[in-house]
C-alpha positions in Angstrom: 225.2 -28.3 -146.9 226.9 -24.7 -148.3 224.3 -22.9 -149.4 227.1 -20.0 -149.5 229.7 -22.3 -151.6 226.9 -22.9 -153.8 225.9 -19.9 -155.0 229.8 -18.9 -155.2 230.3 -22.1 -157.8 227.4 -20.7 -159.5 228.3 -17.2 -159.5 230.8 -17.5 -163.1 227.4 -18.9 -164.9 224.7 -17.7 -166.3 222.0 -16.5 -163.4 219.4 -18.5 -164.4 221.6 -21.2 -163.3 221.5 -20.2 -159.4 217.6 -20.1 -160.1 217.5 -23.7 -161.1 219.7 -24.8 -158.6 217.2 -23.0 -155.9 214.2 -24.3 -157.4 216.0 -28.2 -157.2 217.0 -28.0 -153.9 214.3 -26.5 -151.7 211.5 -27.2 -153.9 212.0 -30.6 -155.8 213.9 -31.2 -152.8 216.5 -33.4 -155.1 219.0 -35.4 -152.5 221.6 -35.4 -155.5 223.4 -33.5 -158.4 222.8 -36.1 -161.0 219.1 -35.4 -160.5 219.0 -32.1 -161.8 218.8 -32.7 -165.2 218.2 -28.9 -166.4 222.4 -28.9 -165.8 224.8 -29.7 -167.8 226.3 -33.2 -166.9 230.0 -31.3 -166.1 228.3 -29.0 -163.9 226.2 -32.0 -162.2 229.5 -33.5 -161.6 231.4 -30.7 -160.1 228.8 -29.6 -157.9 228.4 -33.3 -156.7 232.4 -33.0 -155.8 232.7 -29.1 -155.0 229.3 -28.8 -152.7 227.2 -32.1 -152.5 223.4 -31.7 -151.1 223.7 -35.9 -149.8 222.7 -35.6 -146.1 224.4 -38.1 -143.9 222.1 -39.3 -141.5 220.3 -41.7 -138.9 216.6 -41.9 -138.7 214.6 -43.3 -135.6 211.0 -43.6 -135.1 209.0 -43.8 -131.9 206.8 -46.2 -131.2 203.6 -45.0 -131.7 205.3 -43.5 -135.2 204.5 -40.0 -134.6 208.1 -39.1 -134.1 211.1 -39.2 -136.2 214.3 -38.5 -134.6 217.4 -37.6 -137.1 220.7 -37.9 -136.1 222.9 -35.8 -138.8 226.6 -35.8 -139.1 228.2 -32.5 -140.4 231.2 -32.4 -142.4 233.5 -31.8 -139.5 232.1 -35.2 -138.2 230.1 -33.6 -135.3 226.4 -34.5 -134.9 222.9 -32.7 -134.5 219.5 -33.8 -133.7 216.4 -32.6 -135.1 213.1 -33.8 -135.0 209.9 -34.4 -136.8 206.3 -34.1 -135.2 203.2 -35.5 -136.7 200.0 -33.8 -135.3 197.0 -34.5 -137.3 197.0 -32.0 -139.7 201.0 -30.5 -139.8 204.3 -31.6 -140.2 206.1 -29.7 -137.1 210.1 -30.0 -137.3 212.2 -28.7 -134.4 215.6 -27.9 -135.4 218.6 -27.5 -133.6 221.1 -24.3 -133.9 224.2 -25.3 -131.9 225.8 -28.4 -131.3 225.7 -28.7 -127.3 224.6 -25.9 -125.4 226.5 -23.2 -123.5 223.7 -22.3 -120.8 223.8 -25.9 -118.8 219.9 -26.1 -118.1 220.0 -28.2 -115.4 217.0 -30.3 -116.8 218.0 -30.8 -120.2 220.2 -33.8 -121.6 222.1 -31.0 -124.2 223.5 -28.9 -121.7 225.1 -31.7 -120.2 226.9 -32.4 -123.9 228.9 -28.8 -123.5 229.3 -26.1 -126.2 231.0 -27.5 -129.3 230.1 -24.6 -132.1 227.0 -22.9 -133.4 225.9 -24.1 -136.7 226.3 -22.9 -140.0 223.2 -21.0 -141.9 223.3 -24.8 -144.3 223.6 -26.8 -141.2 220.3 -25.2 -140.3 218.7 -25.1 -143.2 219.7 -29.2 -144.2 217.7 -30.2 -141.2 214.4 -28.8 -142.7 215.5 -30.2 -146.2 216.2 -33.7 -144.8 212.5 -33.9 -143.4 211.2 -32.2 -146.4 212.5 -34.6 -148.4 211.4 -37.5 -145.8 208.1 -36.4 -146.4 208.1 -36.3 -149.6 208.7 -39.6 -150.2 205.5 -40.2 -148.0 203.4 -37.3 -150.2 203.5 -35.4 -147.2 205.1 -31.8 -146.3 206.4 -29.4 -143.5 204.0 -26.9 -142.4 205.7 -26.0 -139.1 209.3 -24.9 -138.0 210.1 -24.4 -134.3 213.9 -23.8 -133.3 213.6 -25.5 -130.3 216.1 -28.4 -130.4 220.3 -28.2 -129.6 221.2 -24.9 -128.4 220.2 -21.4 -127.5 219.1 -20.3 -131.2 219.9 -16.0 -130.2 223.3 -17.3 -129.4 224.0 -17.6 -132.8 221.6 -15.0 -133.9 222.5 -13.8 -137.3 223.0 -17.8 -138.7 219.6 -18.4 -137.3 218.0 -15.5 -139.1 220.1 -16.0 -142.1 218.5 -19.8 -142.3 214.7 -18.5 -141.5 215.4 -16.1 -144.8 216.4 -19.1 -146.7 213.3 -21.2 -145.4 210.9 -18.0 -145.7 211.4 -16.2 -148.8 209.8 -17.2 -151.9 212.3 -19.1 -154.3 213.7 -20.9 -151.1 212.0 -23.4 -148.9 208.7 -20.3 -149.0 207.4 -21.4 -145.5 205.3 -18.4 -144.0 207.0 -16.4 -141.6 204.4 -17.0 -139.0 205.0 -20.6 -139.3 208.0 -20.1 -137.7 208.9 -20.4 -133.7 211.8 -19.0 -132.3 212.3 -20.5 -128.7 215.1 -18.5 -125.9 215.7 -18.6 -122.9 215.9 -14.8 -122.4 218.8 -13.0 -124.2 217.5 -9.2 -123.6 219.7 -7.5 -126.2 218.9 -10.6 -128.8 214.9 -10.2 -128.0 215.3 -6.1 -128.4 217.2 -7.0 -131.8 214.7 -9.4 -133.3 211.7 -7.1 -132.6 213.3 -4.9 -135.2 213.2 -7.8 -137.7 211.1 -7.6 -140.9 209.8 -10.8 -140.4 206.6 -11.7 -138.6 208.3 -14.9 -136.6 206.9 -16.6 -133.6 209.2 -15.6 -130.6 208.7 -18.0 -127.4 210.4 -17.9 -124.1 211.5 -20.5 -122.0 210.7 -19.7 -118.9 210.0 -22.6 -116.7 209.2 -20.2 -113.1 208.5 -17.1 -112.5 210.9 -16.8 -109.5 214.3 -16.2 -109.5 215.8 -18.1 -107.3 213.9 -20.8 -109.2 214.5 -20.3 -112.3 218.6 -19.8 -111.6 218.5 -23.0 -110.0 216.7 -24.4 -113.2 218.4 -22.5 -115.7 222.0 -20.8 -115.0 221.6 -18.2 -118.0 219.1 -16.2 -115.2 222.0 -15.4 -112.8 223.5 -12.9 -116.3 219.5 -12.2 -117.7 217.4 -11.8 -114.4 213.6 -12.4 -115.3 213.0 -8.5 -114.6 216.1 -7.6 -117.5 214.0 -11.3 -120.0 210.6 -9.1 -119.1 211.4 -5.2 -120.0 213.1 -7.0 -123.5 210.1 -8.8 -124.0 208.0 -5.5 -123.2 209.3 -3.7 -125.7 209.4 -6.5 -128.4 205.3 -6.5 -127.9 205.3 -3.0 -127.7 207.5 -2.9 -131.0 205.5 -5.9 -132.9 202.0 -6.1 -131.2 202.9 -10.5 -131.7 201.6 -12.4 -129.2 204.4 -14.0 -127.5 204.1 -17.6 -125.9 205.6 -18.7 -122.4 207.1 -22.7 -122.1 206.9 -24.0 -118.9 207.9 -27.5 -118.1 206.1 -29.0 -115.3 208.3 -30.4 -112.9 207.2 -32.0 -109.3 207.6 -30.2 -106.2 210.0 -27.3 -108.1 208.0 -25.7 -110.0 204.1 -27.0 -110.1 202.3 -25.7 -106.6 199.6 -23.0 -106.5 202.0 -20.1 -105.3 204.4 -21.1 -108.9 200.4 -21.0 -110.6 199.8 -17.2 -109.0 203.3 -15.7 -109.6 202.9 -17.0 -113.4 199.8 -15.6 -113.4 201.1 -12.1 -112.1 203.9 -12.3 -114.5 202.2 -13.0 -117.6 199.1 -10.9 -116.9 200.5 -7.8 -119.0 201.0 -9.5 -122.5 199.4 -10.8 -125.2 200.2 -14.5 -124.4 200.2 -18.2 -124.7 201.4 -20.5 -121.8 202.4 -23.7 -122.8 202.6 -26.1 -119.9 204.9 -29.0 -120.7 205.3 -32.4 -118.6 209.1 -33.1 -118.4 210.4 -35.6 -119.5 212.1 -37.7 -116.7 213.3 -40.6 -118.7 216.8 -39.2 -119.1 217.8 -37.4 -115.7 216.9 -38.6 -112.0 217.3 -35.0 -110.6 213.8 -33.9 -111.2 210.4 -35.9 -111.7 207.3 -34.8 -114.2 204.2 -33.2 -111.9 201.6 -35.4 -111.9 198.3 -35.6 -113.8 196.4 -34.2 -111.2 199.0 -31.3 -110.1 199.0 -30.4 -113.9 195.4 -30.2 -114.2 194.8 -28.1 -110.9 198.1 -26.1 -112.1 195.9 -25.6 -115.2 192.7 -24.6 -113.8 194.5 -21.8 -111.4 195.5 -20.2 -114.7 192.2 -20.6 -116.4 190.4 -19.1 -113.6 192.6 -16.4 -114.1 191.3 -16.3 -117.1 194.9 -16.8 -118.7 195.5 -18.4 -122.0 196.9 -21.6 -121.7 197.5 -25.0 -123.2 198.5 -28.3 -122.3 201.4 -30.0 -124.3 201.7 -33.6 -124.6 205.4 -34.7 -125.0 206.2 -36.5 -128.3 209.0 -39.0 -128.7 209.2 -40.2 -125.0 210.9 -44.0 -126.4 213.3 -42.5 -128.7 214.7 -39.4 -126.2 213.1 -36.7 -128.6 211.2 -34.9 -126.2 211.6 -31.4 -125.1 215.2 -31.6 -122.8 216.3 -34.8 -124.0 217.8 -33.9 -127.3 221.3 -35.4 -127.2 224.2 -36.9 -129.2 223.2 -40.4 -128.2 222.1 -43.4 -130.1 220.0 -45.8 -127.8 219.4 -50.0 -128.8 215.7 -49.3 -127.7 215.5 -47.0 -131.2 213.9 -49.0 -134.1 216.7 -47.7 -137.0 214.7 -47.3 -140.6 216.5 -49.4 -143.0 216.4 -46.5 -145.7 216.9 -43.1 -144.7 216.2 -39.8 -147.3 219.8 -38.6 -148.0 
């Protein structure tokens, strides 16, 4: 979708026209042209040729049906992933910003895809679209945002704050800006940067050990952002915005779960205003690493609470259909259960 190439066709009519054609696409959330009947039927028609809103897409749904996974083909025929999680009371979709990934974490399935390109500000934007129009059709909404899918979303910085404006502001997609998550794995001048924003998004860091040698082994991005370089940024982002900022950490057995990994997250985190968000990793994909058990989670857990840390468990989502955190990937799997009619 061209949000840009949009408002260009538009530009030669009257400006109530651009209006309209806001109003039908992020909040009627039309999949079509021809349903905009406030247009003219010539104008339906070109803007169905010059810059259709038809998503192309594949749905699956886990098992327990509290996951939808998308696959979504882009015009140059590459594909993304995003994903739609159903707590009990929101509609959380995490949405990709690259396709592939450059930094090569050694436990996620993208990095293993390569770098391809970085999305466009409508490629972003369509993947919110496609699931607010999915759950509209079940008189249902999105309440939740969290770029945490393909790619390192401050690698292509300026398309993913150009798409949170779209999504934010009030005759777009008008999501509040706090129900918005921005997930990194530590780019220091990108984390400086968006503590200057005029937006009150959620930042999160994916930190996974507070050890060096740990975290290089885990994630290759440390060896050019050192954890000391990720911490002063994130210093004086709180410093700058007084947010609190939440820490991901993805339990995984015998690298990163004893008590010593427990008390050096502990020391790290102890200076900010923060949430740690202990994930089980999802093993289903890649043989290198295996989740920490129940038991190592729980003790893992209690060190931190006795430390009187703020911390949550996270339960993955979408184990059956590869949707969980590390697994996205251009893959379709025969295990999937395909819906037979997909929001377009």
């Amino acid at each position: 979708m061209n949000l840009k190439l949009i408002e260009k066709t538009l530009a030669s009519r009257p400006k109530f026209r651009l209006t309209q054609a806001q109003k039908a696409i992020f909040k009627e959330l039309v999949s079509d042209w021809s349903q905009v009947t406030v247009f003219p039927k010539e104008l339906r028609d070109k803007l169905n040729i010059v810059c259709p809103i038809t998503i192309d897409s594949r749905v699956y749904v886990s098992l327990d049906g509290r996951t939808v996974k998308a696959l979504l083909t882009m015009q140059d025929d590459e594909n993304i992933e995003t994903v739609l999680m159903k707590h009990k009371e929101r509609n959380t979709i995490c949405v990709s910003t690259q396709v592939g990934c450059p930094l090569n974490c050694s436990f996620c399935a993208t990095g293993k895809m390569g770098f391809k390109r970085n999305l466009e500000i409508g490629e972003i934007v369509e993947q919110v679209l496609f699931f607010g129009r999915y759950l509209k059709a079940k008189k249902e909404k999105v309440t939740n945002i969290v770029f945490m899918g393909m790619g390192e979303p401050f690698l292509n910085y300026d398309n993913v704050l150009g798409a949170i404006r779209y999504l934010n502001q009030k005759d777009g997609f008008n999501l509040g800006a706090r129900h918005i998550s921005i997930s990194t794995s530590g780019i220091p001048d990108k984390i400086r940067k968006f503590a200057k924003e005029d937006i009150e998004v959620n930042l999160a860091l994916s930190l996974h050990s507070a050890d060096d040698s740990t975290r290089t082994k885990l994630m290759p991005v440390n060896k050019a952002y050192p954890l000391q370089r990720v911490l002063d940024a994130l210093t004086y982002y709180q410093d700058k915005t007084h947010r609190k900022i939440m820490f991901e950490y993805i339990m995984i057995a015998g690298i990163n779960d004893s008590e010593a990994d427990a008390r050096k997250l502990i020391e790290l985190t102890k200076k900010y205003t923060c949430l740690i968000n202990l994930i089980p990793y999802n093993s289903s994909q890649n043989s290198i690493y295996k989740v920490s058990t129940t038991e190592r989670i729980a003790k893992f857990k209690k060190i931190l609470e006795s430390a009187r840390v703020n911390v949550l468990q996270r339960f993955s989502y979408g184990r059956d259909i590869d949707a969980a955190c590390g697994q996205l990937a251009n893959k379709a799997h025969k295990k999937n259960r395909e819906l037979q009619t997909d929001p377009k």
